[in-house]
N, C-alpha and C positions, 0 to 999 in steps of 0.2 A: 461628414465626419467632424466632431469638434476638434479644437486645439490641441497640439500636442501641453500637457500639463510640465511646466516647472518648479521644483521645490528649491529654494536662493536662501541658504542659511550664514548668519552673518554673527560668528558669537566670540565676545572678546573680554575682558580680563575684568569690566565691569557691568559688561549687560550684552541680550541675544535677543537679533531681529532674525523673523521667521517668514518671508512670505510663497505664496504659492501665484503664480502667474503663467497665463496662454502660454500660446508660444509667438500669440499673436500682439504681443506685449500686453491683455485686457489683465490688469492687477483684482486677483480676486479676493485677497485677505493677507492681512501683517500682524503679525503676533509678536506681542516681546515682552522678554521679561529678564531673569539677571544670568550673569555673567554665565558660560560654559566652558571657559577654557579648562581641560583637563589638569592644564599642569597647579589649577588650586583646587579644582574638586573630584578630578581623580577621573576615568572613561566614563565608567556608570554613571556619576551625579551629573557630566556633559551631557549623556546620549539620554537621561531622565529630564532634564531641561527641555533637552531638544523633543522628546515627548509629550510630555505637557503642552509646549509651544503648535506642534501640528498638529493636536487634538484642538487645541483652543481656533488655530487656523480656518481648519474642516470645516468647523463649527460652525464661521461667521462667512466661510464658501456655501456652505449647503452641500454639502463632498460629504458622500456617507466613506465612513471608515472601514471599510472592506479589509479581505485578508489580504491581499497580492500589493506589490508595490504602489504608493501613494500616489508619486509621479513619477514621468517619463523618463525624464533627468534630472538628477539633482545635484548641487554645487554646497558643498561642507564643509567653510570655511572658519577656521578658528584658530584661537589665539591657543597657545601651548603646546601646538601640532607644529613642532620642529622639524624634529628628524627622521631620515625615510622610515626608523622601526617604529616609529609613533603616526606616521602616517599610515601605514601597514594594520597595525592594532587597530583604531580608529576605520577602516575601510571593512575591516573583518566584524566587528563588534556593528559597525553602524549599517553595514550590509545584513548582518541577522534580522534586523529590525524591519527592512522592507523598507526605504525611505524612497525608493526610487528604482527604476530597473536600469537604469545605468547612472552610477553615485562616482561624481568625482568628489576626494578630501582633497584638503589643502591648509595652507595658513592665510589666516584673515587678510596677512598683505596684499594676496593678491587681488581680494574686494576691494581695496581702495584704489591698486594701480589699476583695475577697470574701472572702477564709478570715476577716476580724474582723466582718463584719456579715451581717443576718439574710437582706438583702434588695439585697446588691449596691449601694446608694448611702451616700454620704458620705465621709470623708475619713479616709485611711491615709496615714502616714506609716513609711517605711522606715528605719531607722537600724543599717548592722550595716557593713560595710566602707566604703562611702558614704553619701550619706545622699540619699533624694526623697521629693516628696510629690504626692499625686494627692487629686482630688478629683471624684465626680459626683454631681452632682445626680437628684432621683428623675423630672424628664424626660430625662434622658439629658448634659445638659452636664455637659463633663468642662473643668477645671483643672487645669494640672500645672506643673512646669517641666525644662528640657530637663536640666540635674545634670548639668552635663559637669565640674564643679569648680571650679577656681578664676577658671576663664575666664567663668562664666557666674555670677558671684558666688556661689556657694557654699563652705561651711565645715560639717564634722558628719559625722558617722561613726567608724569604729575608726582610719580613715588618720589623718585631721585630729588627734585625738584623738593620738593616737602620736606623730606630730611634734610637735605642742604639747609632748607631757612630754619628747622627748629635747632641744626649744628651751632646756624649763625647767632640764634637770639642765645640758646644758651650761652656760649662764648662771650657774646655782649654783656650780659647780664656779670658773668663771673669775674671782667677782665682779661681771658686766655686770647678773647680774639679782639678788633677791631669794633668800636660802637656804631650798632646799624638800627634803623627805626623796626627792622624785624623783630627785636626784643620785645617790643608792647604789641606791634599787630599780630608775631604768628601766636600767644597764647591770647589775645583778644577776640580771635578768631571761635577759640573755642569757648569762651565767655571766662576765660581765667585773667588775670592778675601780671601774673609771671612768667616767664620759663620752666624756674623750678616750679612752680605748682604745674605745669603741663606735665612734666618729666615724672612727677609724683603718681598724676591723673595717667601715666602711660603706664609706669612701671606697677604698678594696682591693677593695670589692667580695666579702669573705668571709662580709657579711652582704647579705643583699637587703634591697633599700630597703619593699620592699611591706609586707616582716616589722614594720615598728612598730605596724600593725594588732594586733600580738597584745600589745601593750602596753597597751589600753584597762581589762583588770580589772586590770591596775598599777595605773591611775591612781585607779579606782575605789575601790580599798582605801586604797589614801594618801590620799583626799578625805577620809576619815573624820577624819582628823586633821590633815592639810597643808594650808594657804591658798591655796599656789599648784595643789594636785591639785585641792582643791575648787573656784576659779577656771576651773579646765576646764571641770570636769563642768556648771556654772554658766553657761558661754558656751553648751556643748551644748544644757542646756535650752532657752535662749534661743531660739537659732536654730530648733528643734523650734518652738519657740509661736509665732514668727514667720510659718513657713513653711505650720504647719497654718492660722495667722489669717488670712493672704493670702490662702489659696484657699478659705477660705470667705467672705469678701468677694469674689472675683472671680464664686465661684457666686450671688452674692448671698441668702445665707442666713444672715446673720448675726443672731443674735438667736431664729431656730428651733432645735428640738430634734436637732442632725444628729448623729448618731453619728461619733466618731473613735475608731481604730482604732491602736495605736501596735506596729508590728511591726519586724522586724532585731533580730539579735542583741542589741545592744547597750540595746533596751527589754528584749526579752526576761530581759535578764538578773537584771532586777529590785532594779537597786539604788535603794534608795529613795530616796536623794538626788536622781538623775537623774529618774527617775520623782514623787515628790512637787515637785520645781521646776514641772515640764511643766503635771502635773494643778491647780497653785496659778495656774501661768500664764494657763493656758486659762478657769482660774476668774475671770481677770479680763477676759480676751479675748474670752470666750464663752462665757459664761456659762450659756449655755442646752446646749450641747454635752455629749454623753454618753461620757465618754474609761474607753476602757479599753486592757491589753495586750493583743495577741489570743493567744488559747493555741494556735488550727488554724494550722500550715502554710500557708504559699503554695500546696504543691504545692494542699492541700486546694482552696484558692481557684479554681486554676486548675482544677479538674477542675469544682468547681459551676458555672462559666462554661460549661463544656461541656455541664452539663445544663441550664444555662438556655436555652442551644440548643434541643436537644430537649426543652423545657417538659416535662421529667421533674415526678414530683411530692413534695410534702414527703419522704414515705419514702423515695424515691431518696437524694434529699438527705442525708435523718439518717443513712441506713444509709453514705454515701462518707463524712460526715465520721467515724462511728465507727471503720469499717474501717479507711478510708487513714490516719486519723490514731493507730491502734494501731500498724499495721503502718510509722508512720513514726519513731514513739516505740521500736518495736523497734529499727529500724535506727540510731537517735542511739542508744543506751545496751542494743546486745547481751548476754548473759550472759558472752559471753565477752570482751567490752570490745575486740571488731575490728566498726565499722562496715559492715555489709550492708545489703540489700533484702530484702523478704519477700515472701509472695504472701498474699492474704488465704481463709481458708480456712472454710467453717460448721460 
């Protein structure tokens, strides 16, 4: 009898890995392409992504696309799937589809607190275009919060981060605020001059608003030396150490050994200032907490969730995260510097 088949969907506020794997960890195809979270393109243009995506999968599996469920189990994990009536929607609409004969949804948090720990529980925090954070305990309670932005108090991510510095350079620029070297790099960034001509280039509409997100290793690098770039990065922390403290008081595990997991881009990227703020914070937070980057993918996460399912065993395990997480390192940083998918091959 072959493997039991898993489908690991991993879609978030800027791009969606798709992959399909044994249940014996053998990685058989990774598909990706952009973002699915509903809460910017709406159920249909998420579960039309997510289409696309395990058509293109199939494809490079050699999996004919039959009518009955794709795989065994499958894990639908995405960014904008908040609250239980949008998990609800999402489980109904994405169950029409056949993706799987037994489909868990969820939010993307919980692909990272699995791809950063050994054993599924404790506390991952996201930070790459927005920012959330999730937390579960080793009975099963989960902590989290809904991250719709600034309606639901939140601040943190590449967005926040980006408008912060283009506040900052404006203000520089006019005298309202404090002079920061943000004024020449965040509109240099976009090959402009000024501020105001950025503000011109936004309110025209010739730049998109979403794009300050890619202003974050701006702000990064001018921290090293700017009071107000490091003031950013500084709030960032902040709100990180906050977010991960809360839910581990809500789990009521404060003062045990719980693993945090710091994943999104914008941990990922390693700069030490953001990164040593968080890890000094927590060292006063919580002291007892075990904080790392995670280096696995989400996708990774979301595919062990699938074999947690099928009570796969260790070697499953080690053998998905080696595979998927080669074949996803291929696809960041190809030889020929065009981002693809790969298939994993022995």
């Amino acid at each position: 009898m072959r493997a039991p088949l898993v489908l690991a969907i991993d879609g978030g506020n800027s791009k969606t890995d798709l992959a399909l794997v044994r249940g014996d960890g053998e990685v058989l195809a990774l598909a990706r392409g952009p973002l699915s979270s509903p809460h910017h393109i709406g159920l249909e243009g998420a579960l039309q992504v997510i289409d696309d995506l395990l058509a293109e999968a199939l494809d490079q599996a050699g999996i004919e696309n039959g009518t009955g469920p794709v795989a065994d189990v499958g894990q639908l994990l995405l960014a904008g799937v908040d609250f239980p009536a949008e998990v609800e929607q999402m489980e109904q609409a994405a169950g029409a589809r056949g993706f799987a004969r037994h489909l868990t949804v969820g939010n993307d948090t919980l692909a990272v607190l699995r791809a950063g720990t050994e054993h599924g529980w404790g506390v991952a925090i996201v930070c790459g275009a927005g920012i959330n954070c999730v937390g579960v305990a080793p009975d099963g309670r989960q902590a989290g919060f809904p991250a719709l932005g600034w309606t639901t108090g939140d601040w943190g991510g590449g967005y926040d981060v980006g408008l912060a510095a283009v506040l900052a350079a404006a203000r520089s620029e006019d005298g309202r605020g404090p002079k920061t070297t943000l004024e020449h790099a965040v509109p240099r960034h976009f090959e402009l001059a000024t501020p105001m001509q950025l503000a011109e280039e936004i309110h025209a509409g010739r730049i998109g608003h979403r794009r300050v997100i890619e202003l974050a290793p701006v702000v990064f690098a001018e921290a090293e030396h700017d009071a107000e770039a490091g003031a950013i990065v500084d709030r960032l922390a902040e709100e990180v150490v906050t977010m991960i403290r809360v839910t581990i008081e809500r789990l009521e595990l404060t003062g045990e050994p719980i693993p945090v997991a710091l994943g999104g881009g914008l941990m990922q990227s390693g700069d030490p200032r953001l990164i040593g703020a968080v890890k000094a914070g927590l060292a006063l937070a919580a002291p007892a907490a075990s904080v790392h980057v995670t280096s696995s993918p989400p996708i990774v996460g979301a595919a062990l969730l699938g074999l947690d399912e099928l009570d796969s065993d260790t070697g499953a395990q080690e053998r998905l995260r080696r595979e998927l997480g080669q074949i996803f390192t291929n696809a960041e940083n190809p030889p020929d510097g065009r981002a693809r998918p790969g298939r994993s091959r022995e």
